[in-house]
ZADO-1210 file (C-alpha; in nm, 4 decimals, padded with zeros to 6 digits):
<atoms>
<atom x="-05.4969" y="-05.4676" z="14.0958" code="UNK" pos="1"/>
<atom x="-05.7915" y="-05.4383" z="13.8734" code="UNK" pos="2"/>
<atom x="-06.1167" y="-05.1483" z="13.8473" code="UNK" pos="3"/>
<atom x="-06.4384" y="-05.1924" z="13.9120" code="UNK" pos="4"/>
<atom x="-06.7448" y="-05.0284" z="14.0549" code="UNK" pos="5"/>
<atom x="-06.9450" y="-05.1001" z="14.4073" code="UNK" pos="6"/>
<atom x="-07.2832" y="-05.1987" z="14.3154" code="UNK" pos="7"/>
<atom x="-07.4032" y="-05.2923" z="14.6515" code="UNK" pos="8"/>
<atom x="-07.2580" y="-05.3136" z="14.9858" code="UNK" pos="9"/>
<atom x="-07.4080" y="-05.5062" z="15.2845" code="UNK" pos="10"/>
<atom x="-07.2672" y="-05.6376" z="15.6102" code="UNK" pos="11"/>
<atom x="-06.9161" y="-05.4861" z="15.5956" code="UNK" pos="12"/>
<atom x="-06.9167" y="-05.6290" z="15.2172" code="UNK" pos="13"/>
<atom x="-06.8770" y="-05.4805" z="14.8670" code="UNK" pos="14"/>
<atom x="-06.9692" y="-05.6056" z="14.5558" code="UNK" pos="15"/>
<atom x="-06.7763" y="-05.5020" z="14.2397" code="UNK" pos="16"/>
<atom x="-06.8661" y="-05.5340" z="13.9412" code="UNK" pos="17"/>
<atom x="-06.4898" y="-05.5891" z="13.7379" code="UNK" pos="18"/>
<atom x="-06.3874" y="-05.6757" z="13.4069" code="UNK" pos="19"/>
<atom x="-06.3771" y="-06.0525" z="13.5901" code="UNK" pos="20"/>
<atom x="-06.7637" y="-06.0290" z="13.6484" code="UNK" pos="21"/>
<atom x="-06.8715" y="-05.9954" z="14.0176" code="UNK" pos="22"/>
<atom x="-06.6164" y="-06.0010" z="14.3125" code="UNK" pos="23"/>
<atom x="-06.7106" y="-05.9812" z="14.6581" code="UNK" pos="24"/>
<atom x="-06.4529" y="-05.7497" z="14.8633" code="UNK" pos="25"/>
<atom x="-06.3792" y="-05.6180" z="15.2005" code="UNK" pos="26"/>
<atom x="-06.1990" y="-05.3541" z="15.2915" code="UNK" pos="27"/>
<atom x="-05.8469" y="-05.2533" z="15.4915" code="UNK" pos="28"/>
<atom x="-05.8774" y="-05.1351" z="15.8167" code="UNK" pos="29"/>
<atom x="-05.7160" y="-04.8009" z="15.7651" code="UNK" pos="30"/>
<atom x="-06.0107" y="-04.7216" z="15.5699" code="UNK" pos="31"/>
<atom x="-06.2054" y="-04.7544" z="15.8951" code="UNK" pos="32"/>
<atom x="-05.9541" y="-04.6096" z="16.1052" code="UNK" pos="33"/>
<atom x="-05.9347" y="-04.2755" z="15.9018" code="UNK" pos="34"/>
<atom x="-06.3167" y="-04.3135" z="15.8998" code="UNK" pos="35"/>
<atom x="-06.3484" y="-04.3571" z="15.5184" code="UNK" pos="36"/>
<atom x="-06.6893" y="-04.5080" z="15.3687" code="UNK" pos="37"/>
<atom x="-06.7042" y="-04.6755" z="15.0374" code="UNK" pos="38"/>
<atom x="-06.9988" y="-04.5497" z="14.8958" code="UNK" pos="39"/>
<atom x="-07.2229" y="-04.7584" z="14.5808" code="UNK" pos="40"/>
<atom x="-07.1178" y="-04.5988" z="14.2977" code="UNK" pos="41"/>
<atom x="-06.7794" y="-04.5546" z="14.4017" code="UNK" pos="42"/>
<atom x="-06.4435" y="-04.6697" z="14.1507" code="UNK" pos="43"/>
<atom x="-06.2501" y="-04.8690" z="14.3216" code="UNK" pos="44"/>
<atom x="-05.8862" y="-05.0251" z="14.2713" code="UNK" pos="45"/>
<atom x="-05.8951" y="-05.3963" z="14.4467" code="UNK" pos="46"/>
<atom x="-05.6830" y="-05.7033" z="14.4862" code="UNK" pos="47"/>
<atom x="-05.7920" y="-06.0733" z="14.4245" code="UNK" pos="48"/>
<atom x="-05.7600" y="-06.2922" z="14.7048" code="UNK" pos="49"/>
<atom x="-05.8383" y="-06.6891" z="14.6725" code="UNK" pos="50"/>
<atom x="-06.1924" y="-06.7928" z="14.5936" code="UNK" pos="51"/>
<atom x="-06.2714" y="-06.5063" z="14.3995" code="UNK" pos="52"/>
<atom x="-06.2568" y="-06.2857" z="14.6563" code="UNK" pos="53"/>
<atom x="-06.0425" y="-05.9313" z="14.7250" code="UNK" pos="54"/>
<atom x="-05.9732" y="-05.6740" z="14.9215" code="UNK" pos="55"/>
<atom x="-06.0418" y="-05.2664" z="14.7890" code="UNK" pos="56"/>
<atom x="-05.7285" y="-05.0826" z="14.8359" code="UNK" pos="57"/>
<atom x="-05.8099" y="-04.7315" z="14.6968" code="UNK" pos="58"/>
<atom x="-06.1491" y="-04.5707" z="14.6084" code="UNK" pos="59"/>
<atom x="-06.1187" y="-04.3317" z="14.2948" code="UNK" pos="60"/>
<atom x="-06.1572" y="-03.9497" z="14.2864" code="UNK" pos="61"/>
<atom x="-06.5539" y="-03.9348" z="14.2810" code="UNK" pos="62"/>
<atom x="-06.6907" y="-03.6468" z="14.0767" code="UNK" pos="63"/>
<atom x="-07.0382" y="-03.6411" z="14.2847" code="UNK" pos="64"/>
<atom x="-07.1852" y="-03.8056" z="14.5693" code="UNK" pos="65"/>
<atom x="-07.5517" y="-03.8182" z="14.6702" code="UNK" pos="66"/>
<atom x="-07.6463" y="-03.8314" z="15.0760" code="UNK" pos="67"/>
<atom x="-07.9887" y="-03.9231" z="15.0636" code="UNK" pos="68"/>
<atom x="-07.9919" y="-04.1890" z="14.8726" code="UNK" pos="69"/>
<atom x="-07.5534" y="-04.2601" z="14.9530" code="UNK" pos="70"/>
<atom x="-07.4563" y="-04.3075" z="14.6064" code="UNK" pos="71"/>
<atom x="-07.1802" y="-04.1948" z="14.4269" code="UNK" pos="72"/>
<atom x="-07.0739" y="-04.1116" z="14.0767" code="UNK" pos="73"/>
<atom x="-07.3974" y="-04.0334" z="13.9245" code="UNK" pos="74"/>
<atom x="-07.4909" y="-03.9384" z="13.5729" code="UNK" pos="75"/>
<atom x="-07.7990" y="-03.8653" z="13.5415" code="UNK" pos="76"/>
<atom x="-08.1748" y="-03.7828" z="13.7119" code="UNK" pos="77"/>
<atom x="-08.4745" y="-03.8378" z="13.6131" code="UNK" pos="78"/>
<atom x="-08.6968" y="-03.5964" z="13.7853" code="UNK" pos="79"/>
<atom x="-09.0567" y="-03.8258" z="13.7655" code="UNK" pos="80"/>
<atom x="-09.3783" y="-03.6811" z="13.8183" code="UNK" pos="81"/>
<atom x="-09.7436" y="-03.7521" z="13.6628" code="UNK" pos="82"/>
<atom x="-09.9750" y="-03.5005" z="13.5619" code="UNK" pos="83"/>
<atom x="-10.2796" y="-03.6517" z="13.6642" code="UNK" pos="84"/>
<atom x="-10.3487" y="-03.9162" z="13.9839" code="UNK" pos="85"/>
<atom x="-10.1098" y="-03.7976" z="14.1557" code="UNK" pos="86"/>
<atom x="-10.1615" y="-03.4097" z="14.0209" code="UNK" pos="87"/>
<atom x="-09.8558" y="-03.2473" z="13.9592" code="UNK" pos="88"/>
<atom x="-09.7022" y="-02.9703" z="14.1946" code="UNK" pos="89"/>
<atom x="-09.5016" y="-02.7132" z="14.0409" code="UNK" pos="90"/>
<atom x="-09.3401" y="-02.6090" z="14.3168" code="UNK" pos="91"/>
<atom x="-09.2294" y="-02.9249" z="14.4282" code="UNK" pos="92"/>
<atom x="-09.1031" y="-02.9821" z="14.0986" code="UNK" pos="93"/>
<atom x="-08.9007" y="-02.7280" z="14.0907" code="UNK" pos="94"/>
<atom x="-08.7821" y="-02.8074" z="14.4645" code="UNK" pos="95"/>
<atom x="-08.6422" y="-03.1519" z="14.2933" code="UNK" pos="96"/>
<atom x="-08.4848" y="-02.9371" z="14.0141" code="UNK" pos="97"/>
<atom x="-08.3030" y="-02.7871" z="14.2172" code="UNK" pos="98"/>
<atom x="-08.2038" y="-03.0382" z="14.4522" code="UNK" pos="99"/>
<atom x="-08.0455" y="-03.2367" z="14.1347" code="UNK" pos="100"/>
<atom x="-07.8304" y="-02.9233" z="14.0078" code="UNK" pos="101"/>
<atom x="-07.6976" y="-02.8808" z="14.3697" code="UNK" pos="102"/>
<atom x="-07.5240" y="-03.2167" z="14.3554" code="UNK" pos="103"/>
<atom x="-07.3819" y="-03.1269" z="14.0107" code="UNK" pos="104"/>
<atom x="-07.5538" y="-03.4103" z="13.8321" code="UNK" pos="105"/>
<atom x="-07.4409" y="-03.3172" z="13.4360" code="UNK" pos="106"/>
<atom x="-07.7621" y="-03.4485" z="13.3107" code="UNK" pos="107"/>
<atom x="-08.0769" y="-03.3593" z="13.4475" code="UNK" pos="108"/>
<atom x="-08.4319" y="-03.4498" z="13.2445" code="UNK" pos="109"/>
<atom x="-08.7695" y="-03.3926" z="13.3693" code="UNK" pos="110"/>
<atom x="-08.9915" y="-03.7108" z="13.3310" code="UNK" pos="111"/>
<atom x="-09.3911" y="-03.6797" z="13.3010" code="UNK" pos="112"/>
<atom x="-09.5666" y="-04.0081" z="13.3299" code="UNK" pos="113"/>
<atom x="-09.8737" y="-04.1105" z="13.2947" code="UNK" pos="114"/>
<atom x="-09.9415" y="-03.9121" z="13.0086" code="UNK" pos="115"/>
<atom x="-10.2216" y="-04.1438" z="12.8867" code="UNK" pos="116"/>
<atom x="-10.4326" y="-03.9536" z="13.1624" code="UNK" pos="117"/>
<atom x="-10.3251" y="-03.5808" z="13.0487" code="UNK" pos="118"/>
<atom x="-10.5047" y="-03.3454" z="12.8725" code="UNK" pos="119"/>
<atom x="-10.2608" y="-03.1481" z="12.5710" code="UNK" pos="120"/>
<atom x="-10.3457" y="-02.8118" z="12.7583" code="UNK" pos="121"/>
<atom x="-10.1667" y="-02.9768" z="13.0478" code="UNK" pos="122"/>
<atom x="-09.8831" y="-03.1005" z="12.8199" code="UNK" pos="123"/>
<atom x="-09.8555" y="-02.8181" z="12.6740" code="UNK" pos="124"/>
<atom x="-09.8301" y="-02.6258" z="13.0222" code="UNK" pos="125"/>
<atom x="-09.5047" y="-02.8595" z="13.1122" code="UNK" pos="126"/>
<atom x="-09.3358" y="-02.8086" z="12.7751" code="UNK" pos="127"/>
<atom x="-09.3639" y="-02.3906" z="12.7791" code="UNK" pos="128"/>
<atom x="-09.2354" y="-02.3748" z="13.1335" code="UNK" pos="129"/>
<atom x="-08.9571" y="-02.6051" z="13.0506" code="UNK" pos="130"/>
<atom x="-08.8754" y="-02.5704" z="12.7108" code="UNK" pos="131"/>
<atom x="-08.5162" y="-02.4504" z="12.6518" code="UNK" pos="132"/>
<atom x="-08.4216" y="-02.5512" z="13.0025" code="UNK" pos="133"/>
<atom x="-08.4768" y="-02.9189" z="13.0395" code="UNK" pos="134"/>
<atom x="-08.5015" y="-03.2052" z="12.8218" code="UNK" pos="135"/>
<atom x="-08.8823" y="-03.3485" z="12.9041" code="UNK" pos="136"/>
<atom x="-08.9833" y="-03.7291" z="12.8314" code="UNK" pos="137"/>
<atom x="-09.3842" y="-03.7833" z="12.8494" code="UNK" pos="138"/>
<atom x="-09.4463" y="-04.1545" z="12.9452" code="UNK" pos="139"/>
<atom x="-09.6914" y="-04.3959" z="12.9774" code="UNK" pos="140"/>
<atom x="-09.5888" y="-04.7405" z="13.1279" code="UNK" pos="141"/>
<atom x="-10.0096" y="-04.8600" z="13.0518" code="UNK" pos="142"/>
<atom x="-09.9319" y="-04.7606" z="12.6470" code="UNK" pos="143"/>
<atom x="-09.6100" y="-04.7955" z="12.6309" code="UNK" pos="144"/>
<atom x="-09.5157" y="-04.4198" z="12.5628" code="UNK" pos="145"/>
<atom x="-09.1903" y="-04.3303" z="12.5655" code="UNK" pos="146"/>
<atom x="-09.0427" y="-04.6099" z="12.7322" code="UNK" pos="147"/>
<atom x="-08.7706" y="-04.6269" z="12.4333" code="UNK" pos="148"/>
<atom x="-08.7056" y="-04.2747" z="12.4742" code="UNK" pos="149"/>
<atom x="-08.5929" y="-04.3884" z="12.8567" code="UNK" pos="150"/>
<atom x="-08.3950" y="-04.6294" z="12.7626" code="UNK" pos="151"/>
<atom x="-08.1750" y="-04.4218" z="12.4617" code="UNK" pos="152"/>
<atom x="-08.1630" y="-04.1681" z="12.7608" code="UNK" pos="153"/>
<atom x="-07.9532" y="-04.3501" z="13.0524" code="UNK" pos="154"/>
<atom x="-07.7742" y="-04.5703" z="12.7648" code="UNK" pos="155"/>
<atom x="-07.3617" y="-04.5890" z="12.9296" code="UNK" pos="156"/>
<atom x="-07.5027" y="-04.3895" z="13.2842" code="UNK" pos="157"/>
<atom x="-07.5590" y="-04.4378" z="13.6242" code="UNK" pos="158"/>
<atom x="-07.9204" y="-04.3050" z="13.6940" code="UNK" pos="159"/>
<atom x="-08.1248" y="-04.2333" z="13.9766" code="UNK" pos="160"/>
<atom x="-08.5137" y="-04.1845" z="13.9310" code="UNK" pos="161"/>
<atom x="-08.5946" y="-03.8989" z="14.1806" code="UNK" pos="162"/>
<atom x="-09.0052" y="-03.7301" z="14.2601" code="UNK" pos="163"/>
<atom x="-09.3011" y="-03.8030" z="14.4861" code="UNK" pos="164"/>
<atom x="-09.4715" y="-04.1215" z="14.5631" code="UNK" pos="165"/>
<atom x="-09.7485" y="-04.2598" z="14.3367" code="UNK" pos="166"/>
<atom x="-09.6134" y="-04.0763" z="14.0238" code="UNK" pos="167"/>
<atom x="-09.4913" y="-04.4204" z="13.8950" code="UNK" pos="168"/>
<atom x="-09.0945" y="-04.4206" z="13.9148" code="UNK" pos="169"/>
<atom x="-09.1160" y="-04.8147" z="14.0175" code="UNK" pos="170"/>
<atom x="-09.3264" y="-04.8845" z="13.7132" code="UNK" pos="171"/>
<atom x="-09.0886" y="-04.7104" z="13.4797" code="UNK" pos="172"/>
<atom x="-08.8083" y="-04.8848" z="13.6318" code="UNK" pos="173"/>
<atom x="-08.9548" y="-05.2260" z="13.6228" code="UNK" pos="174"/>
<atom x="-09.0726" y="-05.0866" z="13.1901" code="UNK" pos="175"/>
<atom x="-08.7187" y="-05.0496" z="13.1165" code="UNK" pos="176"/>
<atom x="-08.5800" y="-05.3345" z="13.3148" code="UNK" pos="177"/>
<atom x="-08.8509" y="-05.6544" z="13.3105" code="UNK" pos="178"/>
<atom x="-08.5981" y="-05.8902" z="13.3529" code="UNK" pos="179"/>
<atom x="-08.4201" y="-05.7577" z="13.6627" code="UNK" pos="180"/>
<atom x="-08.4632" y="-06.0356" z="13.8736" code="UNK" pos="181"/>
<atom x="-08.2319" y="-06.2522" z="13.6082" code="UNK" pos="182"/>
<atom x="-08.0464" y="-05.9809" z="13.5371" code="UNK" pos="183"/>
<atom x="-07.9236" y="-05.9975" z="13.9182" code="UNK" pos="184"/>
<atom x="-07.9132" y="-06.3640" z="13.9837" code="UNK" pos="185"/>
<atom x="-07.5454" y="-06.4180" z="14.0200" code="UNK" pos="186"/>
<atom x="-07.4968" y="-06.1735" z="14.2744" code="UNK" pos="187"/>
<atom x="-07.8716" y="-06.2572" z="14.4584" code="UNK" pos="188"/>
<atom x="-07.7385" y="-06.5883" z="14.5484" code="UNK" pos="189"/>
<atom x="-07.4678" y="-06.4119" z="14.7574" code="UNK" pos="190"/>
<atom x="-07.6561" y="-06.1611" z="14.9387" code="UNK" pos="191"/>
<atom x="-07.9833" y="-06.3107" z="14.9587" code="UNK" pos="192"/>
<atom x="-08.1507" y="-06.0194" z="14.7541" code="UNK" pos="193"/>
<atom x="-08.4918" y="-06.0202" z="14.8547" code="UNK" pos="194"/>
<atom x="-08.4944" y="-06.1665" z="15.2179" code="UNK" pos="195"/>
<atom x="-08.3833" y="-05.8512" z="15.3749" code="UNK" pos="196"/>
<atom x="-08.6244" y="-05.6110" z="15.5385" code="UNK" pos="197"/>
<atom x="-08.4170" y="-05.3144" z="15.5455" code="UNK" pos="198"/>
<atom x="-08.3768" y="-05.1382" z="15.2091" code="UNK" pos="199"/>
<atom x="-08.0358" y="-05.0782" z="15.0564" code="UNK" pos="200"/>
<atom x="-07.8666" y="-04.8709" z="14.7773" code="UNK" pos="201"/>
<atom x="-07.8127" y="-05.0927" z="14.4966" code="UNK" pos="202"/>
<atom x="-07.6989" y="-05.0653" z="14.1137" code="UNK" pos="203"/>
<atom x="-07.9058" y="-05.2453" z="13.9419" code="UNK" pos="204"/>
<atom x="-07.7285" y="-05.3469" z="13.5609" code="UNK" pos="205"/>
<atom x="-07.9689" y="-05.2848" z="13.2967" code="UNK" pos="206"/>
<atom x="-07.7119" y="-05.3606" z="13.0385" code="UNK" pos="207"/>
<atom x="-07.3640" y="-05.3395" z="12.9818" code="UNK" pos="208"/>
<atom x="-07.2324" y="-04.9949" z="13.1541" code="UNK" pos="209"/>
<atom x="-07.5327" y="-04.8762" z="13.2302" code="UNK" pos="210"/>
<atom x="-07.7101" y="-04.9283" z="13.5765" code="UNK" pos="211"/>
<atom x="-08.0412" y="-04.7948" z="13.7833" code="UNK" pos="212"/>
<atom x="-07.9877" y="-04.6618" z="14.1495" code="UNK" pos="213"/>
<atom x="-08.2656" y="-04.9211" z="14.3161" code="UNK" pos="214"/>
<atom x="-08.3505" y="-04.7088" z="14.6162" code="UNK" pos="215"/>
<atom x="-08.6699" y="-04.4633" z="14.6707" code="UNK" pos="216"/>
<atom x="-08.4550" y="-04.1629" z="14.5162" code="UNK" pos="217"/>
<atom x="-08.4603" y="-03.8139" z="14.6767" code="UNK" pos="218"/>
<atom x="-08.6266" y="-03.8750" z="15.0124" code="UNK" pos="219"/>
<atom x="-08.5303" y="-03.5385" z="15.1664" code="UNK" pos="220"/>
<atom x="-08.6200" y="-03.2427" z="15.0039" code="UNK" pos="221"/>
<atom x="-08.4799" y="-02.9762" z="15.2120" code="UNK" pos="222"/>
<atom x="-08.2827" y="-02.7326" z="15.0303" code="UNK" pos="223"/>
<atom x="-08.2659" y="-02.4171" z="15.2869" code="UNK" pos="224"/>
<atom x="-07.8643" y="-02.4907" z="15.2965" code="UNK" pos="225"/>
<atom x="-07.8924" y="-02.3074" z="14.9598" code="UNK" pos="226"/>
<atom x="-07.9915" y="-01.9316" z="15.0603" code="UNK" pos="227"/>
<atom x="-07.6495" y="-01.7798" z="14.9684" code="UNK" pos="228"/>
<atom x="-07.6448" y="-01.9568" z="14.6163" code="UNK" pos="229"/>
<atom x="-08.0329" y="-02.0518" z="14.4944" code="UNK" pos="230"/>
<atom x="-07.9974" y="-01.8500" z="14.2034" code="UNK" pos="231"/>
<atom x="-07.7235" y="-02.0557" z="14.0575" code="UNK" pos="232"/>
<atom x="-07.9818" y="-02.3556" z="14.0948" code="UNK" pos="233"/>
<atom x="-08.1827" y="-02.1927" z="13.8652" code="UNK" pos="234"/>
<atom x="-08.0524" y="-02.3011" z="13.5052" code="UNK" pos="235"/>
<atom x="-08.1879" y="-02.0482" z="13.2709" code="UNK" pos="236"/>
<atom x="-08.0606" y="-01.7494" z="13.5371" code="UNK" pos="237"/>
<atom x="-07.6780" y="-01.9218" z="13.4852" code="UNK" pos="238"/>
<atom x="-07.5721" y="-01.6859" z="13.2032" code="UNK" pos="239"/>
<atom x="-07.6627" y="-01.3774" z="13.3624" code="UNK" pos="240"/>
<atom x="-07.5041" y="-01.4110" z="13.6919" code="UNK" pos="241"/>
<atom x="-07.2377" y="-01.1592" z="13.7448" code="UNK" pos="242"/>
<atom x="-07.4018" y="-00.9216" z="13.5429" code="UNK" pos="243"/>
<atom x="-07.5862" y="-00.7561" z="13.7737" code="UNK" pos="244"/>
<atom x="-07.4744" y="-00.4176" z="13.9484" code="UNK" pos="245"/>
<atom x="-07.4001" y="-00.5456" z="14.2918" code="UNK" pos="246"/>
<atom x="-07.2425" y="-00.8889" z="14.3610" code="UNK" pos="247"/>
<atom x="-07.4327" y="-00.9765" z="14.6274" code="UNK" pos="248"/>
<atom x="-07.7636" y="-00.9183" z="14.4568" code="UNK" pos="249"/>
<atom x="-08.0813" y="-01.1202" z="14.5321" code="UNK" pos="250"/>
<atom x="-08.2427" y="-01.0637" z="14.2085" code="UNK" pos="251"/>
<atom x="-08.5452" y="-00.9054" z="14.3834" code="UNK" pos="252"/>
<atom x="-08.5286" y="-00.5356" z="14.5053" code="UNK" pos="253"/>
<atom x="-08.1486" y="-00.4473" z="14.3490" code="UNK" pos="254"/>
<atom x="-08.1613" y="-00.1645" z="14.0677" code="UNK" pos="255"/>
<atom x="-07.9987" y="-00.3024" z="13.7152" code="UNK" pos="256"/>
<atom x="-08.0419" y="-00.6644" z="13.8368" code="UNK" pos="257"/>
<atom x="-07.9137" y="-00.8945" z="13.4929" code="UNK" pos="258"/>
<atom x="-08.1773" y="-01.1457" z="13.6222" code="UNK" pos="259"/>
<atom x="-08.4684" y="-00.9319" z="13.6042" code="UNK" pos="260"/>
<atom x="-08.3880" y="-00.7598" z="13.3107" code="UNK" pos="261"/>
<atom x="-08.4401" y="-01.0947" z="13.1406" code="UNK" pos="262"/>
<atom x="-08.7883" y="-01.1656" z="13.2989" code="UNK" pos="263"/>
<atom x="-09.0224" y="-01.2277" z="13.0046" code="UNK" pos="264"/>
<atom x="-08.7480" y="-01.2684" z="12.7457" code="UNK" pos="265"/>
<atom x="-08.4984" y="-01.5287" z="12.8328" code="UNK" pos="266"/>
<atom x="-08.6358" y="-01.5865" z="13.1766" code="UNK" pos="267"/>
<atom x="-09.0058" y="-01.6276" z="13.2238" code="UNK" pos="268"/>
<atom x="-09.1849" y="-01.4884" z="13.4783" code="UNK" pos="269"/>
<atom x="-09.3477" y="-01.8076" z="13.6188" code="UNK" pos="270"/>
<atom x="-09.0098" y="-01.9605" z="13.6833" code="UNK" pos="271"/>
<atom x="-08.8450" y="-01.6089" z="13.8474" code="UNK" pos="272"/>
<atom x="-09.1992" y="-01.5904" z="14.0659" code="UNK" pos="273"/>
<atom x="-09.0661" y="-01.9395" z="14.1776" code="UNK" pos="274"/>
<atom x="-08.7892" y="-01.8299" z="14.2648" code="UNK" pos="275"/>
<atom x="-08.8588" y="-01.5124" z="14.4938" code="UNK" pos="276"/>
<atom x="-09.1261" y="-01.7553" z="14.6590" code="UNK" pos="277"/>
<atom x="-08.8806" y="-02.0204" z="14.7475" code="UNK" pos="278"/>
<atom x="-08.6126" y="-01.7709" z="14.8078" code="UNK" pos="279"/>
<atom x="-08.8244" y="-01.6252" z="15.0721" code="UNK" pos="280"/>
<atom x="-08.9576" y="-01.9557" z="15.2562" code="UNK" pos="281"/>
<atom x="-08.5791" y="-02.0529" z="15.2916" code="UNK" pos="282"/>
<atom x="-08.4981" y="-01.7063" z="15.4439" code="UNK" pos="283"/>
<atom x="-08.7716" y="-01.6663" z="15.6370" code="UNK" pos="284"/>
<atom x="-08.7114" y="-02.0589" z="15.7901" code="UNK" pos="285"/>
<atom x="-08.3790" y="-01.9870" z="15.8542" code="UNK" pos="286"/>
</atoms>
């Protein structure tokens, strides 16, 4: 048997991308029959069959699996919003942020493009309510800003480019990878990349080890399964946790609350407003 990794799956079909370049697979029934899915991004162990051809016969242990986009495996997100044309919304932002550290993604960057448009009072706004919590990476696909940075940043990962519409993920993607449409010829001829209507999760290779999830990102944003544990979402309040007088504590009304006793300090008080706001909206919905 020999490893690879499913970069696209259509049709009862998987692709894996193997030390023997491409191989198109299917899978055993008793996958089916215990009602196991591979998932793209999934490690796989197959056998080769004639033609260039096999069969998987184990998926690997995965160490984190996206639902919406189904992908598998994932390194790292790049949380993409603009400043300007689309303006950016904070809250939303931070509703991505989140989102990302709840499927224990190790690396998680915040992306602002379109930075061409900003002002440096606006830049400036982003880097003091980030700084010390997430690497940020100002871009402009028009001027060519920061498009290097990109690239050193999902060198040897699988990445997924997560935020709203119209903030410019597409252009970044197509910045970092203009030949794509090469880059993907072997494995175009097979599926017909291109001539199907409905989208699908795809790796896309940018270079050797180191692929792009080709799918919208994020596309559901609702996070209200997170009431018991939002605090641990927030990744400057991580140290402090367990330091506060009651377990259970909310971080809002408790006396000799760890959290609050950093507000203004380590924690700043934009980012803990954030999260009694959101805190609330989720309780309240649910």
């Amino acid at each position: 048997m020999i490893k690879g990794r499913i970069i696209k799956g259509i049709g009862g079909l998987y692709f894996i991308d193997t030390e023997k370049g491409i191989i198109e697979c299917s899978v055993r029934g008793i996958f089916r029959k215990n009602k196991i899915t591979p998932t793209i991004g999934d490690y796989v162990n197959i056998s080769l069959l004639e033609d260039n051809k096999g069969i998987i016969e184990e998926i690997l242990e995965r160490k984190n699996i996206l639902i919406r986009p189904r992908v598998s495996n994932i390194d790292c997100a790049i949380i993409t919003f603009s400043i300007i044309s689309p303006n950016i919304n904070i809250d939303l932002l931070d509703k991505f942020l989140i989102l990302a550290e709840s499927q224990n993604i190790e690396n998680v960057v915040i992306c602002i493009n379109k930075c061409d448009l900003a002002n440096e009072d606006d830049i400036n706004m982003v880097k003091d309510l980030y700084k010390n919590i997430y690497p940020i990476i100002f871009t402009s696909t028009k001027e060519n800003i920061g498009i290097n940075d990109l690239k050193n940043l999902i060198d040897k990962k699988v990445t997924v480019f997560a935020g709203p519409s119209g903030v410019g993920k597409s252009s970044l993607i197509n910045a970092i990878l203009p030949n794509i449409c090469l880059r993907t010829g072997d494995i175009s001829k097979k599926i017909e990349r291109g001539k199907h209507t409905t989208r699908q999760v795809e790796l896309l290779e940018a270079w050797e080890h180191t692929y792009i999830v080709d799918s919208p990102g994020f596309t559901s944003l609702s996070i209200d399964f997170l009431d018991d544990s939002l605090d641990n979402y927030f990744k400057e309040f991580r140290q402090y946790l367990g330091d506060c007088k009651f377990y259970d504590c909310k971080h809002i009304h408790e006396p000799n609350c760890a959290i609050k006793n950093q507000i203004g300090k380590n924690i700043s008080e934009e980012r803990y407003n954030r999260y009694t706001k959101i805190l609330s909206e989720m309780l309240e919905r649910n």
